[in-house]
N, C-alpha and C positions, 0 to 999 in steps of 0.2 A: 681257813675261810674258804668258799666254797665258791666255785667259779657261777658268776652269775649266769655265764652261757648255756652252762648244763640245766637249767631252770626247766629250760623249754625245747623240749625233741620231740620231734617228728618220727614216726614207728608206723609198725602194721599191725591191725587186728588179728590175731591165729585165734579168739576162741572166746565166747559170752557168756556169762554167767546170769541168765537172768529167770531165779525162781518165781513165784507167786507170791511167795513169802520174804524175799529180800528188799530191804527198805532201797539197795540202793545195786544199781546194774554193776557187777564186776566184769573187768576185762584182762583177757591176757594177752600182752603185747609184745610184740618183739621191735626192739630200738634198734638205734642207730650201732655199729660195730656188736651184733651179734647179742646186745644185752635183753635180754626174757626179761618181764615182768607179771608177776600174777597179781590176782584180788587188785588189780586197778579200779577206783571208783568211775563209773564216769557222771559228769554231771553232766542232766538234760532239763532243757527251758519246764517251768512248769505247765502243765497242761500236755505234752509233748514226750513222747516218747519213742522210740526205735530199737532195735532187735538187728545192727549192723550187719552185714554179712559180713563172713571171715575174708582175710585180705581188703580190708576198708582200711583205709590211711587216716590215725589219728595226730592230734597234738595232744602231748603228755605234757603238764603241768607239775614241777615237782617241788611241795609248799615247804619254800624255806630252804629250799636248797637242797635238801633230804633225800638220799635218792631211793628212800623207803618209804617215803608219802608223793605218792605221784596217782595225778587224779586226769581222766580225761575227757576235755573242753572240749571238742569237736570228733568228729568221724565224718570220712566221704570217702564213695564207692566212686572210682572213674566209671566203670561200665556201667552202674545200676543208673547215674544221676541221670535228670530228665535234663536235656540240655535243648539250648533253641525258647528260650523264654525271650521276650522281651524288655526293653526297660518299665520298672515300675512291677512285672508280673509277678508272682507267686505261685507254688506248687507244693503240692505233699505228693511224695513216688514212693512207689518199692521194687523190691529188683526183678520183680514177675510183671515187669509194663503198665501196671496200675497207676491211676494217677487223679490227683483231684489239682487244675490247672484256675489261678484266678488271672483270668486274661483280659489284655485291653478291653474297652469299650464295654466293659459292666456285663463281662462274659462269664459262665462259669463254666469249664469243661469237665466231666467226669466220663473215665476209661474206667471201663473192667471185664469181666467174662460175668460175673453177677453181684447184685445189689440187693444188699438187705437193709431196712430200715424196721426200727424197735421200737414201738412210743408205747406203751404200756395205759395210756388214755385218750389221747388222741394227734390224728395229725390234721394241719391246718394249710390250705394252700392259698395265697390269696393272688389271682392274679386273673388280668381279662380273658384269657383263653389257654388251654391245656392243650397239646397235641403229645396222640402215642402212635406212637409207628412202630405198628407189631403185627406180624400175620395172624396170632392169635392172644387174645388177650381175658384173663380168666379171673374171676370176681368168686371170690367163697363168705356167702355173707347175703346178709339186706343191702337193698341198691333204694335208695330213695330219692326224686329228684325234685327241688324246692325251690322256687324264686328268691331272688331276692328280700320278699318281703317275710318276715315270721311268719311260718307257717302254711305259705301261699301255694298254688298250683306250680311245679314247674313247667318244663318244656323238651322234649326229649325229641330227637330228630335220627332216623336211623335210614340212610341211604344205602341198599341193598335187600335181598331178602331177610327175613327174623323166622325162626324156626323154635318154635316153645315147644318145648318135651316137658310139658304138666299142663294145669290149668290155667286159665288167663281169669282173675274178677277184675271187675270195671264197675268203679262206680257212678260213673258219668255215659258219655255216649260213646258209643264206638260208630267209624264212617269209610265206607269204602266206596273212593271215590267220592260222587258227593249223594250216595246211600245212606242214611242215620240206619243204627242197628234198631231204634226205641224209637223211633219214628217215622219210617215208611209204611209205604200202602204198594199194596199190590195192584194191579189192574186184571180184566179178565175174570174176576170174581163170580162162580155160580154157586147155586144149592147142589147140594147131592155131592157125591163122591169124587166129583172132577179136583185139576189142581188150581190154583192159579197161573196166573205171571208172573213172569220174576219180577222183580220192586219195581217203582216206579221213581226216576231218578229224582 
């Protein structure tokens, strides 16, 4: 009969086994008093998956007491974990400082060096106000700005200079200052070859 204690050992990751093609992550571990194990399964949450680093501390599971069916329920890195959460918070990390943090007071923090998002139809934002804080920020594409209402005029607001390298159409008014481009008058008006005056405000 088989000691129930040896059920459950504590080990170290030395090495991952995870193809494309394998339905399930193998690991090879090394146990307590020097004992190797390969082709360990390990089981991970559905939805949820990870790629430990070597020297991650697991628990091995060995089903039935077998010490030829041993599956592994857990893995943590001391160094990689993100530590310093709060009660209640949550985290996903990896061991290169990345981290997607859900924090008190209906926070969400995201680290990284860069961000890629994929939607193959489209993306939706819906919230009262956006801010980017970027020294420069670059749009590859149509920019179209729309109210509220289906279809309506929007509102675009640019505080600095705007420098267009092509064409500008407008199918409305353009105004500088309180100049109408389709609606001023000059003053100073002759016949013959003279100029005008510049617009009349």
């Amino acid at each position: 009969m088989s000691d129930n204690r040896s059920w459950v050992v504590r080990g170290v990751l030395t090495k991952t086994h995870d193809a494309t093609d394998a339905g399930m992550q193998l690991n090879e571990v090394s146990l307590l008093r020097d004992e190797a194990k390969v082709a360990v399964e390990r089981f991970q949450q559905y939805g949820f998956t990870s790629h430990a680093p070597n020297e991650s501390e697991v628990v091995v599971l060995f089903v039935g007491g077998s010490r030829d069916h041993g599956v592994a329920m857990s893995a943590d890195h001391r160094a990689a974990r993100l530590p310093g959460l709060g009660e209640g918070e949550v985290a996903l990390y990896n061991a290169n400082g990345d981290f997607v943090a859900l924090c008190d007071g209906n926070l969400i923090d995201v680290a990284t060096n860069r961000l890629r998002i994929r939607a193959a139809e489209e993306v939706v934002i819906e919230t009262p106000r956006v801010i980017i804080k970027a020294p420069i920020v670059e749009v590859e594409g149509d920019i179209v700005f729309r109210s509220g209402t289906e279809g309506g005029a929007g509102h675009g607001e640019f505080v600095g200079n705007l420098h267009v390298r092509g064409n500008v159409t407008v199918d409305g008014d353009v105004r500088a200052g309180t100049v109408s481009l389709r609606g001023h008058i000059h003053s100073g008006v002759q016949a013959g070859l003279a100029n005008t005056q510049v617009p009349v405000p």
